[in-house]
C-alpha positions in Angstrom: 95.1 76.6 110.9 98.4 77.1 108.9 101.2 79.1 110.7 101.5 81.5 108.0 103.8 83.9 110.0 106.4 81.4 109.8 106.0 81.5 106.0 106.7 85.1 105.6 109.4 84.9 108.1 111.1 82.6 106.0 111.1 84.6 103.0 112.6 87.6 105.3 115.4 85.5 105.9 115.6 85.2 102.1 115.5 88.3 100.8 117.9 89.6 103.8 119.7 92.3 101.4 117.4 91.8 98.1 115.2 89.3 97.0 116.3 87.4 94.0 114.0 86.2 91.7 115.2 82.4 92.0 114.3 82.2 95.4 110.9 84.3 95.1 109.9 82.0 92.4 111.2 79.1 94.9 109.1 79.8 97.8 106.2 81.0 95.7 106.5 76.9 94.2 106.7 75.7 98.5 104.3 77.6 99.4 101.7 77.4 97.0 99.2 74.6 98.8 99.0 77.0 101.8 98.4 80.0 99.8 95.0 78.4 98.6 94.0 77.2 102.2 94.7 80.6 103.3 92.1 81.8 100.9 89.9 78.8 102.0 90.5 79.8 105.8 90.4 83.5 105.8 87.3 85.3 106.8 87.8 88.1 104.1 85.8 87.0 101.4 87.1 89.1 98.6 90.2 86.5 97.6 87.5 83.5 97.4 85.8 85.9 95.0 89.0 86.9 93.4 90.5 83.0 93.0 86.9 81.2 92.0 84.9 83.7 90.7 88.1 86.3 88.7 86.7 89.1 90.8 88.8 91.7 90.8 90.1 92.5 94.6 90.0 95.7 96.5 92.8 97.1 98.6 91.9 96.2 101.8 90.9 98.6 104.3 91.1 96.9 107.8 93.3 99.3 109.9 95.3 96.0 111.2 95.1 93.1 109.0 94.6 89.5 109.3 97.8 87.0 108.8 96.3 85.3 106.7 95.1 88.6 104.5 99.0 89.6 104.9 100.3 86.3 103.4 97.9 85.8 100.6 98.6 89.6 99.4 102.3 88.8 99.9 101.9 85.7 98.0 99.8 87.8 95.2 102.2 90.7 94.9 105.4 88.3 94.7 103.6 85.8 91.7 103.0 89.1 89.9 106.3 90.2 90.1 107.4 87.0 88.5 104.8 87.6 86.0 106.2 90.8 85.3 110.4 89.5 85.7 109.4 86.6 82.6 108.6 89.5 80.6 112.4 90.7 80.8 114.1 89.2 77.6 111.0 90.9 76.0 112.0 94.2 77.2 115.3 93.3 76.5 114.3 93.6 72.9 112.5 96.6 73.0 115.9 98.3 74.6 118.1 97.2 72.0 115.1 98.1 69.7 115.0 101.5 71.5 119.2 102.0 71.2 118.6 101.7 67.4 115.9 104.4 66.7 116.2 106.6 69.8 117.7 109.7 67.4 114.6 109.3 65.4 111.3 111.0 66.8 108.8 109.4 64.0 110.5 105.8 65.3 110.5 106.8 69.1 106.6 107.1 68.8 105.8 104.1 67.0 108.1 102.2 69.4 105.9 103.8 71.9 102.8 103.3 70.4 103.8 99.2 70.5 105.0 98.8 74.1 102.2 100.6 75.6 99.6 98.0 75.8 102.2 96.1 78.1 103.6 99.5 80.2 100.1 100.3 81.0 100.0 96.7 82.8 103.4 96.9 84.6 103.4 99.2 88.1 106.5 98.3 90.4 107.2 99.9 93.9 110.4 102.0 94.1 111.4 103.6 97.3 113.2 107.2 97.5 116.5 105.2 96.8 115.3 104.0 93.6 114.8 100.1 95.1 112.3 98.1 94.3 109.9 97.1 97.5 107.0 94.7 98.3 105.5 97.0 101.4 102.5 96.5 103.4 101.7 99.1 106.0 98.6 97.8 107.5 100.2 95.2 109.0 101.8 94.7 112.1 104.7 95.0 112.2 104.8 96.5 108.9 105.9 94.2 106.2 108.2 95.1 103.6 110.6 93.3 101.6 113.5 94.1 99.4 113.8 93.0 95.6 116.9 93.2 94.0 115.6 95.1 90.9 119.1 94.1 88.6 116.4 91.1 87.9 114.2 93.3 86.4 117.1 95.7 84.5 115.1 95.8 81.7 111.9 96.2 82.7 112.7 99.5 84.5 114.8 100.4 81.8 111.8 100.6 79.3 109.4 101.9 82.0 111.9 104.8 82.5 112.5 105.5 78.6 108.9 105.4 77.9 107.8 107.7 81.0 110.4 110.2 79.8 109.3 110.1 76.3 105.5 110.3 77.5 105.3 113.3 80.2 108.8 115.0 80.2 108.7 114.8 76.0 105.2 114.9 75.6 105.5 112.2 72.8 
């Protein structure tokens, strides 16, 4: 059996302070082999279902979970963060799009109108400090690591400007 624990201890002592995305996207690259024998070796079905079949998973619902569960939802959430963090010079656009219409209501909705097929995708974990976290409280201990969001400036800055705009504006 793979000895994931040491995996994800590894990447604890990585992102002591934040997580930067070099070294996520790093570990993500040593790690992938394991990640698919941790789906082969796991007793939870779902992520077989998920990686063969594109099933959708559920949240799990185990009150303590597997290690290897723990790891291959780790593994999951930090490859989608990269996802999202390769989007950035994207939204980089759209903010210097947004700095150039943002006295103009007609061209604050139509800039809305265009970036919310992608928005709607994006969801990224902030704490009450405004820091972006990977957390997993069914497992013990709890897991939770730190990213450092200044790799996803962008991102957040369009997610804010388009929340406002949507439910504090109504636009």
């Amino acid at each position: 059996m793979i000895d994931v624990q040491n995996y994800i201890e590894e990447l604890k002592q990585l992102a002591k302070g934040n997580l930067r995305i070099c070294r996520m996207n790093w570990w993500l690259l040593k790690y992938e082999e394991e990640f698919k024998q941790a789906i082969d070796q796991t007793s939870c079905k779902k992520w077989a279902k998920w990686l063969y079949n594109g099933e959708h998973p559920f949240p799990c619902l185990c009150p303590k979970r597997d290690n290897l569960c723990v790891f291959i939802d780790l593994y999951r959430e930090l490859d989608r963060l990269t996802q999202i963090q390769r989007m950035e010079t994207f939204f980089e656009e759209k903010f210097n799009n947004f700095q150039a219409i943002k006295d103009s209501a007609e061209l604050i909705t139509n800039w809305m109108k265009e970036i919310r097929p992608i928005i709607s995708e994006i969801y990224l974990t902030l704490d009450k400090n405004e820091n972006l976290k990977v957390r997993f409280y069914n497992s013990d201990p709890i897991l939770e690591v730190n990213i450092n969001k200044n790799d996803y400036k962008y991102t957040l800055l369009c997610l804010d400007i388009f929340n406002y705009n949507m439910y504090v504006r109504g636009m």
